[in-house]
C-alpha positions as CSV (number, residue, x, y, z in Angstrom):
1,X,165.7,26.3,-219.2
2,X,167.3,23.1,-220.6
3,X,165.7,19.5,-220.6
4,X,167.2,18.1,-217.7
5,X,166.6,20.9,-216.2
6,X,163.0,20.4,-216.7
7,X,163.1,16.7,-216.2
8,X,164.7,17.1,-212.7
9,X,161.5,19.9,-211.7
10,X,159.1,17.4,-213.5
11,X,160.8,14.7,-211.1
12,X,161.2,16.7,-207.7
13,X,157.2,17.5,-209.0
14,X,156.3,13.6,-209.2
15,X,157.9,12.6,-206.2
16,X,156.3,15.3,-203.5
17,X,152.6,14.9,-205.0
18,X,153.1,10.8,-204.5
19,X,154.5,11.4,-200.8
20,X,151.7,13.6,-200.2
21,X,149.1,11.1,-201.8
22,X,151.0,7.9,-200.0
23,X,150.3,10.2,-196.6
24,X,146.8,10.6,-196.8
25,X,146.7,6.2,-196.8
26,X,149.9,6.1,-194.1
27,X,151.7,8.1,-191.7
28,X,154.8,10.1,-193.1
29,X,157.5,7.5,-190.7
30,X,155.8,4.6,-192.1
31,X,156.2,5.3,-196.1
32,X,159.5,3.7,-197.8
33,X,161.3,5.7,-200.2
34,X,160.6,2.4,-202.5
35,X,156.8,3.5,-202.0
36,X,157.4,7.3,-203.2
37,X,160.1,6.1,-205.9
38,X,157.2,3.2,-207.3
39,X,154.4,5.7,-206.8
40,X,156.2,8.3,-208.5
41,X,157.5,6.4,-211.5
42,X,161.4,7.0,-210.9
43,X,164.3,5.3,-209.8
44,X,166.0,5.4,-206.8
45,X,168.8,7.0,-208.3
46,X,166.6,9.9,-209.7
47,X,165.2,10.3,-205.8
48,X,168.3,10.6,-204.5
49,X,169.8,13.0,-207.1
50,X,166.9,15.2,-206.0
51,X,166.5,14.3,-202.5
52,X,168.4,12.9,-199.5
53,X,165.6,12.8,-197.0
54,X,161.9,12.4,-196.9
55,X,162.1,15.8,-195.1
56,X,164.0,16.9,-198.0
57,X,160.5,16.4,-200.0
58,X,158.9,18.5,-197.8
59,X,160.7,21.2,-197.0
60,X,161.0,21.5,-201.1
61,X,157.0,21.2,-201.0
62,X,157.1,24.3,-198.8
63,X,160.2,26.2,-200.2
64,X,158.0,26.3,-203.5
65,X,154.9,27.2,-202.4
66,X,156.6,30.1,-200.8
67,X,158.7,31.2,-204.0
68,X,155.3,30.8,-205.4
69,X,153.6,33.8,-202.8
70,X,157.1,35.6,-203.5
71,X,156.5,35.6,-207.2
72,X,152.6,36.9,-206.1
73,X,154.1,39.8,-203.9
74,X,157.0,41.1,-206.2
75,X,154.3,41.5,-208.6
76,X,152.7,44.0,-206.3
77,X,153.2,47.7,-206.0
78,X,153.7,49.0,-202.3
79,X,152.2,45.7,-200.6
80,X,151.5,46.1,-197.2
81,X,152.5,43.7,-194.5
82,X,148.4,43.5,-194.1
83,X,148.3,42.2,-197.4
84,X,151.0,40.1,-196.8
85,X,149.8,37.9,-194.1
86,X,146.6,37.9,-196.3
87,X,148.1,36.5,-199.4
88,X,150.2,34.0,-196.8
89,X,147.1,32.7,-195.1
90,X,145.2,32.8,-198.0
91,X,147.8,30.3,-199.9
92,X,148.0,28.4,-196.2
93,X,144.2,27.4,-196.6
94,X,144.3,26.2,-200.1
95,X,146.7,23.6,-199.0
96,X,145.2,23.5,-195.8
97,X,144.7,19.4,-195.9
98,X,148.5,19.1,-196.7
99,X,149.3,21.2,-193.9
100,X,146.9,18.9,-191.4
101,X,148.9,15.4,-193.0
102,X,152.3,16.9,-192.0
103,X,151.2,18.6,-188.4
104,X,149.6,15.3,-187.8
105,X,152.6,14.0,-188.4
106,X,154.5,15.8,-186.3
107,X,156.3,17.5,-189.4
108,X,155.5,21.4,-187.7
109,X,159.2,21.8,-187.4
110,X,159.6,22.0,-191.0
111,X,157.0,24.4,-191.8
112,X,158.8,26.3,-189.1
113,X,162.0,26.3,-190.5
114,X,160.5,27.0,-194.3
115,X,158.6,29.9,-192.9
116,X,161.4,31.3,-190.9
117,X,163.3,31.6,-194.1
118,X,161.0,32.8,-196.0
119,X,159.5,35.4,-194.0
120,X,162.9,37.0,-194.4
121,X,162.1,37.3,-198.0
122,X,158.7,38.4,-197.6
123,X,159.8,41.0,-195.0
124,X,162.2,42.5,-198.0
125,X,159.6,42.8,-200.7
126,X,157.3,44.4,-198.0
127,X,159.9,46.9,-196.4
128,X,162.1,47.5,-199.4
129,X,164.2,50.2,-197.0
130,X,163.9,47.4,-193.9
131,X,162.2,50.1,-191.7
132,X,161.2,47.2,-189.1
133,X,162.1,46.1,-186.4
134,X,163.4,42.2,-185.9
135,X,162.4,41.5,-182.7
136,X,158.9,42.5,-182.9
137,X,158.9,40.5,-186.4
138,X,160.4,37.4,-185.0
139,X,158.0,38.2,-182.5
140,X,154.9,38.0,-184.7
141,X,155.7,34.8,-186.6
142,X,155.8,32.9,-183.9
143,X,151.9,34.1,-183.5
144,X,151.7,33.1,-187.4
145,X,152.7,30.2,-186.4
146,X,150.4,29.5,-183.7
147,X,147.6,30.5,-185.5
148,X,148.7,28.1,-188.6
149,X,148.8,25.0,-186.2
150,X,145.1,26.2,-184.7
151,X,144.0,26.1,-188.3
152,X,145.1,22.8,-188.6
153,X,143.7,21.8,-185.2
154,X,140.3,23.4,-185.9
155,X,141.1,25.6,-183.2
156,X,141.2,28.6,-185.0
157,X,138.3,29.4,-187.2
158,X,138.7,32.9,-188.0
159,X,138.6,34.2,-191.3
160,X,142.1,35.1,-193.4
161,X,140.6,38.6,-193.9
162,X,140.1,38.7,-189.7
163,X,143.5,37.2,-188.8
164,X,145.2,39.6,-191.1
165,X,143.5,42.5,-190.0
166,X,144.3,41.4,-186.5
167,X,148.0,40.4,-186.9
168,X,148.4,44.0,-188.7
169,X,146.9,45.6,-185.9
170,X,149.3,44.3,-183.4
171,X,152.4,45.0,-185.9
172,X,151.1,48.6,-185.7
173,X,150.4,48.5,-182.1
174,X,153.9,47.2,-181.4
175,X,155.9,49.0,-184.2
176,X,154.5,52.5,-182.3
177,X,156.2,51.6,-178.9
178,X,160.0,50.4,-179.8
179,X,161.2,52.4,-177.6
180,X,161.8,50.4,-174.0
């Protein structure tokens, strides 16, 4: 890897963890890119050779996190889709007051778009010969998701080992009756 290639991570690096710091003192709508640029040390012009959007920021924010649980899981031999959602919610929680400044924020749509995408992903490191079916999948993440936002809320207060155990259990449950 180069030296501007480094530079621009270092930079893409600098500017989420100052949005996310400006957040916890001011709602995301209310922070200037001025703010993130000042906060982060860099100019305009580096911000917007990384970044057109605040969203931009955070769907980046996400994206890596996840590359991060794909680099965790391609590691593994023969992970499970139990251990999956384990390792998922496990990572969720340690950046579980990041995830409460952007649902506060109304920001949920982007996780959802990040997870969608990734999930995919996941989905091919866990069923290398894609022996699963889509619907009940699609199906399930939008239960991931609900039970991302009632961690957030405080609504949900079951342990990652519990809710993997449980969303595994209905995968199994469902997987065993495809046929309609």
């Amino acid at each position: 890897m180069g030296s501007k290639e480094i530079q621009k991570i270092q930079s893409k690096s600098l500017i989420v963890q100052s949005l996310l710091y400006l957040m916890r003192k001011k709602s995301f709508h209310e922070i200037k890119i001025t703010e993130i640029c000042k906060k982060a040390g860099v100019s305009r012009l580096s911000y917007y050779r990384n970044f057109e959007s605040k969203e931009d920021i955070v769907l980046y924010y996400f994206n890596n996190n996840f590359e991060k649980i794909i680099g965790k899981i391609t590691a593994m031999d023969n992970i499970s889709y139990r251990q999956l959602i384990e390792i998922l919610f496990l990572h969720f929680m340690e950046h579980l007051e990041e995830n409460k400044l952007f649902f506060r924020d109304k920001l949920i749509y982007l996780i959802s778009i990040s997870t969608d995408e990734y999930m995919k992903k996941f989905l091919k490191v866990v069923f290398k010969d894609n022996d699963h079916d889509d619907f009940i999948l699609k199906f399930l993440q939008g239960g991931i998701m609900n039970i991302m936002i009632g961690l957030m809320t405080g609504d949900e207060n079951h342990s990652v080992e519990d809710i993997a155990v449980r969303i595994d259990f209905i995968y199994k449950m469902l997987s065993e009756r495809t046929e309609i």
